[in-house]
GUMI-520317 format. One record per residue (C-alpha): x, y, z; residue in three letters; residue number from 1. Coordinates in nm, 3 decimals. Last residue first. Example, Ala and Ser with C-alpha at 12.3 -4.5 7.8 and 13.67 -1.06 7.14 Angstrom:
<rs>
1.367; -0.106; 0.714; ser; 2
1.230; -0.450; 0.780; ala; 1
</rs>
This chain:
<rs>
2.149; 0.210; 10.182; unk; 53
2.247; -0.079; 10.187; unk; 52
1.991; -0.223; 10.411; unk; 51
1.733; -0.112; 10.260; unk; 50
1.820; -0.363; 9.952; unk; 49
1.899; -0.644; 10.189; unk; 48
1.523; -0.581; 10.311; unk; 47
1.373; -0.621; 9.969; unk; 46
1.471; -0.943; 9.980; unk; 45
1.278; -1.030; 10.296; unk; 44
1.121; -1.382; 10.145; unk; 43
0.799; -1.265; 10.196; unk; 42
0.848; -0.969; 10.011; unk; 41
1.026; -1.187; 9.720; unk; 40
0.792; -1.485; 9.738; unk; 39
0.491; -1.159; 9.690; unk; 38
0.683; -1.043; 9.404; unk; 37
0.746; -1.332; 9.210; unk; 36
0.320; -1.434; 9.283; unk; 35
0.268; -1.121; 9.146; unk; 34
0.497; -1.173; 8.824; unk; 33
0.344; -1.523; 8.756; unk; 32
-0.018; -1.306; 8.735; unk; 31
0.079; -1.081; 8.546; unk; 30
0.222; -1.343; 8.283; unk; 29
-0.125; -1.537; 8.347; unk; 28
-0.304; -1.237; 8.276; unk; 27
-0.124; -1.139; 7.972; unk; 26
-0.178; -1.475; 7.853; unk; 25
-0.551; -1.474; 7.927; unk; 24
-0.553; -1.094; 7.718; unk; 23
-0.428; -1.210; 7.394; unk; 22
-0.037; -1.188; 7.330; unk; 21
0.076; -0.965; 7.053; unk; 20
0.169; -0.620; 7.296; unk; 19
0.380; -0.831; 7.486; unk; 18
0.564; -0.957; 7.190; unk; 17
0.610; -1.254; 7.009; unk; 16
0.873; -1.485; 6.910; unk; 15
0.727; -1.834; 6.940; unk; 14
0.508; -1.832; 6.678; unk; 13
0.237; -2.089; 6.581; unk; 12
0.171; -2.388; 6.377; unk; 11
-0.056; -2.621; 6.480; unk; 10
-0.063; -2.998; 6.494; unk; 9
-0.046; -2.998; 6.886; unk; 8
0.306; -2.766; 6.884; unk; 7
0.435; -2.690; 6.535; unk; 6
0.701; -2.430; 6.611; unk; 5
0.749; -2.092; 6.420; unk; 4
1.042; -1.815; 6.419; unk; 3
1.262; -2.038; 6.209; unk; 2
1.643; -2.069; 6.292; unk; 1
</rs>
């Protein structure tokens, strides 16, 4: 299976790391993963975990 995709008549790869991505796409990662936190707060998951112990 090849590492690469040709997405809008470019060829780039689909494998990288964290490390390789520029700085928008970090943001926007970050970004996805603060928004998944705040749904989980709201959402009182964190309170099952208290709960238990």
């Amino acid at each position: 299976m090849s590492k690469h995709k040709m997405v809008n008549g470019k060829l780039i790869q689909m494998n990288k790391t964290y490390k390789n991505l520029k700085n928008r796409q970090k943001n926007k990662i970050a970004g996805w993963m603060y928004e998944a936190y705040k749904r989980q707060v709201n959402d009182g998951l964190s309170k099952q975990v208290e709960d238990v112990q």
